[in-house]
N, C-alpha and C positions, 0 to 999 in steps of 0.2 A: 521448621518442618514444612512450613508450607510455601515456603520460600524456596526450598529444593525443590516440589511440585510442579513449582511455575519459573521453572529456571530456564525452560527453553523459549519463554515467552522472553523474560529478561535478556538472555543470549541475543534472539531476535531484534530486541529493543537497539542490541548495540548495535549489529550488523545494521540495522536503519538507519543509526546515527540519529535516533530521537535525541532534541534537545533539551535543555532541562531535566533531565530524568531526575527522577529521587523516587526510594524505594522505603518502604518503612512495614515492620513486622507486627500486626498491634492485637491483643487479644484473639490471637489464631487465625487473623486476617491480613493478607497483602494488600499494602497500600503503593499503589505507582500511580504517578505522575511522568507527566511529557508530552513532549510535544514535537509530532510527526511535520517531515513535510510535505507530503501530500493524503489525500483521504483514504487513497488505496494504501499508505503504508500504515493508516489507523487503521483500514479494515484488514490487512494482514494480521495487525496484532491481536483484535479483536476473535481472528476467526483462530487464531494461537488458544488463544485464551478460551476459549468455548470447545478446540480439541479437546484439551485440557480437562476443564471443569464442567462441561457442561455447556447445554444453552444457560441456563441462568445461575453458571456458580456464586454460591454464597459464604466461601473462602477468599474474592480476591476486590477489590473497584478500583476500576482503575479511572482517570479523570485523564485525557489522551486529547490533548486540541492537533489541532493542524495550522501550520504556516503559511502556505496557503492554497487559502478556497477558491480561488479561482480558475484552476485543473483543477481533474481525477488525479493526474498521475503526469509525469514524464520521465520518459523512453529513449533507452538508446540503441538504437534499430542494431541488431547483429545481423550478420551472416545465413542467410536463407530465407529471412524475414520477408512475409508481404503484411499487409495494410491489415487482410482477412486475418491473419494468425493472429498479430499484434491484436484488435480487436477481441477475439475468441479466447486471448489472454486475459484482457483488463472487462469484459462485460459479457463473455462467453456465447458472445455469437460475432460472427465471423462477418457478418451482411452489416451488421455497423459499421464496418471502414469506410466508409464514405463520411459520417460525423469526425473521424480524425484524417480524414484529406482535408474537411473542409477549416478542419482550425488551422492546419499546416498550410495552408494555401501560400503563405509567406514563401516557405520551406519548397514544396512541391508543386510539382505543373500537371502531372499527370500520377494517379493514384498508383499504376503498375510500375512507377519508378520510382523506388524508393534504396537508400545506398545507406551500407555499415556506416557507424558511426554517427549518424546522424540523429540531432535531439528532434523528439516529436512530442507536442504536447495531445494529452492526451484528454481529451475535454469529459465536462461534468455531462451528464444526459441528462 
């Protein structure tokens, strides 16, 4: 029963590609494990999970590491994307694009040039 509750967290688990997963149903409680690979895709699941249940549901725990810590996240710039969107996506303001110019620096010369396709990392604040 409560496994069907939290089936679109699980769904989401897979579209991640968490690895490790294991799921276990125990005394009317969900038990998941796994492991994310970046901390934006723990706090996707996280913020799944609290749609869901609640800030503090007490139907599920989940134990969710990450791969690694050393980005937020990486991004693969599409089509109409600038720096400000991408930004106002992953930290929801738009005037941080300068913190992901500067870890791209490898990648980019100039922050208003930025081209589909292209991987950005997207760094911790």
């Amino acid at each position: 029963m409560v496994k069907a509750k939290y089936q679109d967290v699980l769904d989401l688990g897979e579209k991640l590609n968490i690895q490790n997963g294991k799921v276990e149903e125990e005394n009317g409680k969900l038990k998941v494990w796994g492991t994310a690979s970046t901390q934006y895709e723990k706090n996707l699941l996280w913020d799944e999970i609290k749609r869901i249940g609640g800030e503090n549901p007490s139907d599920i725990m989940a134990d969710i590491k990450v791969a690694d810590e050393s980005v937020y996240a990486r991004h693969t710039v599409k089509s109409g994307e600038t720096l400000g969107k991408i930004a106002k996506h992953y930290y929801g303001d738009p005037s941080k694009y300068q913190k992901i110019f500067q870890a791209n620096t490898d990648k980019l010369k100039n922050p208003d040039l930025i081209y589909p396709d292209q991987e950005l990392v997207i760094p911790n604040l």
